[in-house]
N, C-alpha and C positions, 0 to 999 in steps of 0.2 A: 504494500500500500504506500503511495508517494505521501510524503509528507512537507508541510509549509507553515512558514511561520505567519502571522496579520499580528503586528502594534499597531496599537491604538492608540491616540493621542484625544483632547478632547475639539480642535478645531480650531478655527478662527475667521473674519472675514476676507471675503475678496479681495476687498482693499479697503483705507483706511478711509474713505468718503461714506458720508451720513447712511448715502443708500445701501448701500451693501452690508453696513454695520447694523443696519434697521434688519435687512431681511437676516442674518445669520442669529439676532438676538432673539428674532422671533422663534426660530426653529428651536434656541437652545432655550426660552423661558417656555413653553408651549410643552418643555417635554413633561410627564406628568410624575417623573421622578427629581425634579429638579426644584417644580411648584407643585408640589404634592396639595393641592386642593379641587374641590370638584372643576369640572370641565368648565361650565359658566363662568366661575368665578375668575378660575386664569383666565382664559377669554377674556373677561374686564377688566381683570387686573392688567397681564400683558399686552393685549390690544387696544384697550383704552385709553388706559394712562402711559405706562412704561418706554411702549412704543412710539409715544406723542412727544415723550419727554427726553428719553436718555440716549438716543442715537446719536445727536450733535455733541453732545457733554462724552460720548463715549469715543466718537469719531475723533474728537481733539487728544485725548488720550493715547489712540493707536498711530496717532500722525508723530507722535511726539519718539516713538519706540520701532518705528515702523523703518524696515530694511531698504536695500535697493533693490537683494533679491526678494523680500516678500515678508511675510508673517516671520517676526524671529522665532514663533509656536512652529509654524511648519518649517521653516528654513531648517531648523536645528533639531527636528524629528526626520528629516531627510538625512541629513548629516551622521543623524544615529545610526539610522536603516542602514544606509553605504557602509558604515562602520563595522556594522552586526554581521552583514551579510561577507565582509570578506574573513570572518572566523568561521562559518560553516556551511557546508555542501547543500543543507536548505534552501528553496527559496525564500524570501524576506520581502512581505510586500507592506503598505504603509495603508493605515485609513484615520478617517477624525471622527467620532460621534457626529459631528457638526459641520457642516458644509458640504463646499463640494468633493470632497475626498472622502464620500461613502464608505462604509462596511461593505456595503454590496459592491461596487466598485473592486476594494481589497481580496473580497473573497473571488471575485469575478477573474481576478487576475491570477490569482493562484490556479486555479481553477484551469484555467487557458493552457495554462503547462504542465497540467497532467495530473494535478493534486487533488490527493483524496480524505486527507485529515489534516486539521489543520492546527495546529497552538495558539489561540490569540491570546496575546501577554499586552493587557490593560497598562497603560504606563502611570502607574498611580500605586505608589509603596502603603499604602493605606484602602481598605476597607469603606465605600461607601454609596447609598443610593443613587446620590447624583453624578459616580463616577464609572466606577467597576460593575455595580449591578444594570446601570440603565445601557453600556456599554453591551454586557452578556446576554442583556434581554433580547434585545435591537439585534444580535449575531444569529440567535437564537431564531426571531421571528424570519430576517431574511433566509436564512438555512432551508428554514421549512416551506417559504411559497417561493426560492430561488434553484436552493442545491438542495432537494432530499437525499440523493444520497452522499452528502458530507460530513464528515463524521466530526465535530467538534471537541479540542479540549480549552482548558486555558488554566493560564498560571493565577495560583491563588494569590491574597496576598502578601508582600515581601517584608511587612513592616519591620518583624523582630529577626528575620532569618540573620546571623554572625557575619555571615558572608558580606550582607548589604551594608550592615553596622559600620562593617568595616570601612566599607569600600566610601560611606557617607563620610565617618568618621573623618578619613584620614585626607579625603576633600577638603574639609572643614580646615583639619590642623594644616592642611599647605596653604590653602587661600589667607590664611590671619597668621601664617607664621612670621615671625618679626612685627606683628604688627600689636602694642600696644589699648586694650579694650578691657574697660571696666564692666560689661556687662554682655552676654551672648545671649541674643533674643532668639528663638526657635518660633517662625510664625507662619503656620497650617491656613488652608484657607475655611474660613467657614462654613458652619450648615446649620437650619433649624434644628431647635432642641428638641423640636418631634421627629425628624430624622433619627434620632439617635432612639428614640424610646420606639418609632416604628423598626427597626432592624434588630431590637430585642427578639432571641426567639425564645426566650423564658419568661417574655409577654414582662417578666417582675424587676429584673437586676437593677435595668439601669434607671434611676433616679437624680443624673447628675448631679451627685454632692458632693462632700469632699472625700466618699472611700470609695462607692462603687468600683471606679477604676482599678482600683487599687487592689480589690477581692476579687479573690480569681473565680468564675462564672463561663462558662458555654457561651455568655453572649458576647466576652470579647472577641469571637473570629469575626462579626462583623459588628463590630462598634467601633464609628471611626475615631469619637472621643479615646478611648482608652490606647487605640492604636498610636493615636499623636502623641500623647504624653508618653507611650513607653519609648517610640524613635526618640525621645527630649532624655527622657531615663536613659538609656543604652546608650546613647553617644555622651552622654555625659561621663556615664562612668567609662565609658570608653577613651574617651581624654582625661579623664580624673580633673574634671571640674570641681571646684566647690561648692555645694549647695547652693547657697546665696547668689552665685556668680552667672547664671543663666535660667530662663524661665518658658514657659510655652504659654504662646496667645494665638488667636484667632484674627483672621482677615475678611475682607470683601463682605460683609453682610448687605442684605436687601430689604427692602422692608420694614415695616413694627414689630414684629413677632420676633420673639427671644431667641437669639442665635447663640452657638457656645462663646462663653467668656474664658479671661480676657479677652477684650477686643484688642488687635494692636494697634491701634493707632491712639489709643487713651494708655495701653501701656508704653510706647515710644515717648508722650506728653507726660506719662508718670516719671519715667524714666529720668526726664529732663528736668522736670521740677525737682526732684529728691536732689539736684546736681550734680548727674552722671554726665560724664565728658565725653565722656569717649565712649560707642559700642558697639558691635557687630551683629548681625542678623541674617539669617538662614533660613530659607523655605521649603521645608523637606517633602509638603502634598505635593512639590513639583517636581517632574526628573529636567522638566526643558523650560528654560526660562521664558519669560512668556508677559502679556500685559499686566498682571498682578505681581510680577517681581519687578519687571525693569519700569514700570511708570508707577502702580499702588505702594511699592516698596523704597525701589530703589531712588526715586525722583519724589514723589508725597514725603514719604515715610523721611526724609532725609530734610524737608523741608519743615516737616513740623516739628523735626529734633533741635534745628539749629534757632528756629524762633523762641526756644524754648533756655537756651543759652549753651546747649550741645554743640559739640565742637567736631569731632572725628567720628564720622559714622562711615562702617564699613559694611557692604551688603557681601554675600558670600554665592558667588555662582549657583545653581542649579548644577547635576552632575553633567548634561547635558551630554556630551562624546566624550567625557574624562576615561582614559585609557582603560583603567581601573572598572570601568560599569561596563564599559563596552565588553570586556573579559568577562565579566559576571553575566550580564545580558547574554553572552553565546554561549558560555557555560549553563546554566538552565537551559536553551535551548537545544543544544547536545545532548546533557543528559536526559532530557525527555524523548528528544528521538532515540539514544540507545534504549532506553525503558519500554517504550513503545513495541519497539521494534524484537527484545527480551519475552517481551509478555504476547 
């Protein structure tokens, strides 16, 4: 049985003009794992309002981050791909949740050259609704009215594997080596706090308080809360940080409804009032840097440190082609084909 690999990335638009940003927001707020409320409701919400209002505010945004070749999201998921593909004798084809670089597409192509099973490995080191599940859904539904006989697997998620600790880890300690920071911010993107209690499958654990996470439960395979803070744990003690000396917050929230906290950008403003100088900041929901590192982060986030009387703020890449993941990346890839192929 041939076998191929599909990453998946989450997407981006065409290009950084209103229009295009308008239609690709639509697709990705419309998905119903993303605005988890009934049908009408997004409908009004994203069509009504959302779509009325944040296309130009979001267009200025990606104009600010935006390549000569294209989305630095796809530019540097291609880059992966090319990367991957010359560690193994697989084919390696590329899709987005979102846009025009279909799943169907992806599988389409594998497909074309003979392939009969496929590995889609979700580029997301954490566990979540609006990431990895609405991903495997959408593979899932095309499979069945495109390719019925394709046989699908895909990689679970990587968040605690040693291997990736590592590999994040040791990212981390080259990009800030030599470099002087009173504080290492760890910052996940966010998601409603009913996300987290709907992907409970013991319906009871999670309560977002201060232990849940912490008390070991069935429901942290998919609890993307628990998943973040343990990447913030494990690379912590994996540089042997100090307690005190680095913390986990949350990013990009939408809406009135309670999203996980910290927020980072009132912990960046905390940061700055307590009179922290100097700090650095890592986005680990992400493998490829993207408009919430390089403009919500790297450019906001840097702006409201130094209004704050912050001086040196260091943002820390995305793993993005770092040698190191590329190896890891074709490594799982490998051994799933020997397994595969074993079994």
């Amino acid at each position: 049985m041939r076998k191929g690999v599909l990453l998946v990335n989450l997407g981006s638009p065409e290009s950084p003009e209103p229009k295009d940003v308008k239609k690709y927001l639509g697709e990705f707020l419309m998905d119903e794992r993303v605005i988890d409320v009934p049908l009408w409701a997004r409908t009004l919400l994203v069509k009504g309002i959302i779509l009325n209002t944040r296309p130009k505010q979001s267009a200025k945004a990606y104009k600010k981050i935006w390549w000569e070749e294209g989305s630095p999201l796809i530019v540097l998921s291609e880059r992966l791909q090319e990367a991957v593909q010359k560690h193994t004798e697989l084919p390696i084809a590329l899709a987005m949740r979102y846009g025009s670089m279909t799943i169907k597409k992806g599988l389409q192509e594998l497909v074309d050259k003979g392939v009969e099973e496929v590995f889609i490995i979700p580029l997301y080191p954490q566990f979540a609704m609006a990431t990895t599940e609405t991903i495997l859904v959408l593979a899932e539904e095309v499979r069945q009215a495109n390719f019925p006989n394709l046989k699908i697997d895909s990689l679970p998620a990587f968040y605690n594997k040693p291997e990736y600790i590592k590999v994040l880890a040791e990212s981390v300690k080259g990009h800030l080596q030599g470099k002087d920071y009173e504080h290492l911010l760890f910052s996940y993107h966010g998601v409603p706090e009913r996300h987290i209690r709907k992907s409970d499958i013991t319906k009871s654990h999670c309560k977002i308080d201060g232990s849940c996470c912490e008390t070991a439960s069935k429901a942290h395979e998919f609890c993307y809360r628990h998943q973040c803070k343990e990447v913030t744990r494990l690379v912590g003690e994996y540089l042997g940080l100090e307690d005190n000396s680095y913390s986990t917050s949350f990013q990009s929230r939408l809406g009135f409804d309670p999203w996980l906290q910290p927020y980072t950008d009132r912990t960046i403003e905390r940061l700055g009032k307590k009179g922290i100088k100097s700090m650095a900041i890592v986005t680990p929901a992400f493998v490829s840097d993207c408009l919430e590192t390089l403009e919500e982060i790297a450019m906001e986030g840097e702006e409201i440190f130094h209004e704050l009387g912050g001086k040196d703020f260091t943002t820390v890449p995305c793993l993005n082609t770092d040698a190191s993941w590329v190896k890891l990346l074709s490594d799982w890839i490998n051994q799933w084909s020997e397994t595969t192929v074993k079994a």
